[in-house]
C-alpha positions, 0 to 999 in steps of 0.5 A: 587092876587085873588089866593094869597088871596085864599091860605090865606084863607085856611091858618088857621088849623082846630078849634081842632088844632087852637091855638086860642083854648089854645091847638096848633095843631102839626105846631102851633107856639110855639118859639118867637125865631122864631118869631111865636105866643106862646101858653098861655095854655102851657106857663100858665103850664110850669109858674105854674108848675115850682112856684109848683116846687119851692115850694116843694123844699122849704117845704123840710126842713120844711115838718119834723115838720108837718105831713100836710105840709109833706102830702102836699109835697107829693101830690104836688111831685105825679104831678108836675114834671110828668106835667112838663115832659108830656108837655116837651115830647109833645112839643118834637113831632117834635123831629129828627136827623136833625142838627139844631134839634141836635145843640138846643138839644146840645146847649139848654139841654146838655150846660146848664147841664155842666154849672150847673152841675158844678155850683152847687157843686162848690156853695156846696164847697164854701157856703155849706163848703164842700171844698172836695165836687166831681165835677162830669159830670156822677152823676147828682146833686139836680135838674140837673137830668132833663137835664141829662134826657130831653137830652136823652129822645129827642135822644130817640124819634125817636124811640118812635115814630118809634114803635106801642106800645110806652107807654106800652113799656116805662112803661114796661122800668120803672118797670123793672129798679124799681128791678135793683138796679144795675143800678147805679147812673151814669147819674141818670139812674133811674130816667130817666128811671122810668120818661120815661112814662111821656115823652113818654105819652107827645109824644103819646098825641095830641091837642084833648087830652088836650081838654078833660080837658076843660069841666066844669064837669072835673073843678068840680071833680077836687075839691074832687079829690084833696081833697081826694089827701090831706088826701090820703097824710095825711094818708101816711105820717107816713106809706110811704116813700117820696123817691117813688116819687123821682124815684130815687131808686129801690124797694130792695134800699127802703127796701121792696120786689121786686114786690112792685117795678112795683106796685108802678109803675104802681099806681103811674103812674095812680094817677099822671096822674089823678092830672096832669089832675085836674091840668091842668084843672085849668090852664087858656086858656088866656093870663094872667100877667104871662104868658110870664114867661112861656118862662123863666122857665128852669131859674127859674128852674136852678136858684131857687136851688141856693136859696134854697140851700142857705138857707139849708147852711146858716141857714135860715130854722133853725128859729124855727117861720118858722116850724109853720103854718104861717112860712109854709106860708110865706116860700111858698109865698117867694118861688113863687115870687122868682122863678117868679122873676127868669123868668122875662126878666132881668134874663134871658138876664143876664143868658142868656149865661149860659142857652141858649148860642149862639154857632153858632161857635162850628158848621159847617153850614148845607150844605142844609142851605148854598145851599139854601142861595147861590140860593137866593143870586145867583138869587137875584144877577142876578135879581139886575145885570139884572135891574142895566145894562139895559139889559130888553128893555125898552118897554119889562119891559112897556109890563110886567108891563101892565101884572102885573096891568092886573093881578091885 
């Protein structure tokens, strides 16, 4: 017993990977699945990224009456899908060819991207009137790009983690699929490849990192940078095209020289990582109200589209009172308790086949797992057989139970 009460004591990492720190270290527990403790830091971030999201999407029809809305739209697009996608690829780290790994990639990513990927032309036929509208698994529709992408940016990270230099080399694939334009839109290709930085910084990114943003200092600059960030997007608006924040089209599809395309690159790269870390650093340590709405985000994310898109068929966005200030207002508080609501536990037990499917018969059992099962049950057995027909003597279980009081 002493020695087991050692091993616990031993047990808890280091202060710099404890998840009592807000950041988890490389085994901190992470899945309620798994039963194991969450991270509040990350769960506060993925909640206030996706309600940022949510919000964008909302001021897309509106942002053309207002030169400051629009600016701010494109401050909000320079960061919070980069934030969404670092933290996706640092809780990808652990990422293999294993088959449970493969079968939660299978089951939790490329499902639900079928699913939606469907689902969301069928609602453009039906709602939008589009009754011609092409259903397509190859072209990525609206939001379902990032499926499409996170399932190929995890099959890719062994890789990644395999080479010296992963982030030079991933930004390096950014910039030259920015001047090809024939890439093409299957699978939105474009995308996933000029977002592919984000997700491989996540990967190269360790606890110490995420401290960095913890210091009261960085809290204080943050102000002025994001400050400076509102009247850089102010200024831009009538001189620069949103669609560079979409990465979704090569420089010649923009209209402009070649070179202007890894330019763009690299400087969008650096301002987005500059506001993803003023953003983080106004993220709470602690457990908040919402922060087991962390857990549900991709349901927020999959389901707020059908909302908005609603409203952009319906009508909804037409009212004039909505393109003035506090129409502006009122669209963003609508959106934020929406796409909250969309997390909460009653959504997702209700959505719950389509985003996170129980699939256990589409897949052969792992042959290691079933061995290791037909151990414990064989010696289990054995230990029960050996109880049940008296075959210990009845003063050798006395002896070994004087052993283990000893012992103890």
């Amino acid at each position: 017993m002493f020695h087991a009460a050692s091993s616990r004591r031993r047990a808890p990492l280091p202060p710099a990977q404890s998840s009592a720190s807000g950041v988890p270290g490389p085994r901190a527990p992470q899945s309620p699945q798994s039963g194991k403790q969450r991270d509040a830091f990350f769960d506060n971030a993925k909640y206030l990224a996706i309600v940022l999201v949510a919000i964008g999407h909302a001021w897309d029809p509106l942002k053309g009456g207002s030169r400051a809305l629009e600016g701010a739209y494109i401050v909000v697009y320079a960061f919070h899908m980069p934030a969404f996608i670092i933290i996706s690829g640092f809780f990808s780290r652990g990422f293999d060819l294993r088959p449970g790994r493969l079968k939660r990639l299978i089951t939790g990513v490329a499902v639900p991207y079928i699913v939606f990927e469907t689902a969301y032309p069928v609602f453009k036929r039906v709602v939008g009137e589009d009754p011609g509208y092409d259903i397509t698994l190859l072209d990525p529709w609206y939001l379902t790009w990032f499926l499409c992408a996170l399932f190929l940016w995890r099959l890719s990270t062994p890789v990644w983690r395999m080479i010296r230099w992963p982030l030079p080399v991933a930004l390096g694939v950014a910039m030259a699929a920015s001047v090809s334009p024939e890439i093409g839109d299957d699978l939105d290709l474009q995308r996933v490849l000029q977002f592919l930085p984000y997700f491989v910084l996540g990967l190269c990114l360790r606890p110490r990192h995420f401290h960095l943003v913890r210091r009261r200092s960085v809290r204080i600059l943050s102000v002025p940078v994001f400050a400076t960030a509102l009247a850089v997007g102010w200024w831009a608006v009538p001189r620069m095209d949103t669609a560079w924040f979409y990465h979704r089209d090569a420089a010649q599809e923009l209209g402009v020289p070649w070179w202007v395309g890894p330019v763009m690159v690299l400087a969008m790269f650096g301002c987005s990582l500059v506001l993803t870390a003023c953003f983080l650093v106004w993220v709470p340590r602690r457990r908040m109200w919402f922060t087991a709405l962390g857990a549900g985000t991709l349901y927020g994310y999959l389901l707020h589209g059908f909302v908005v898109k609603a409203g952009v068929y319906l009508g909804w966005f037409d009212h004039a009172w909505l393109h003035r200030p506090l129409g502006g207002l009122f669209v963003t508080a609508l959106a934020a308790a929406g796409v909250t609501l969309l997390c909460t536990g009653p959504v997702r037990r209700v959505f719950r086949c389509a985003v996170e499917p129980g699939m256990d018969w589409a897949f052969r059992r792992d042959a290691a797992e079933a061995a290791r099962e037909r151990r414990t049950g064989e010696s289990s057995g054995d230990r029960g057989k050996s109880e049940t027909s008296g075959s210990v003597p009845e003063n050798e279980r006395n002896d070994r139970a004087r052993r283990e009081t000893t012992r103890v």
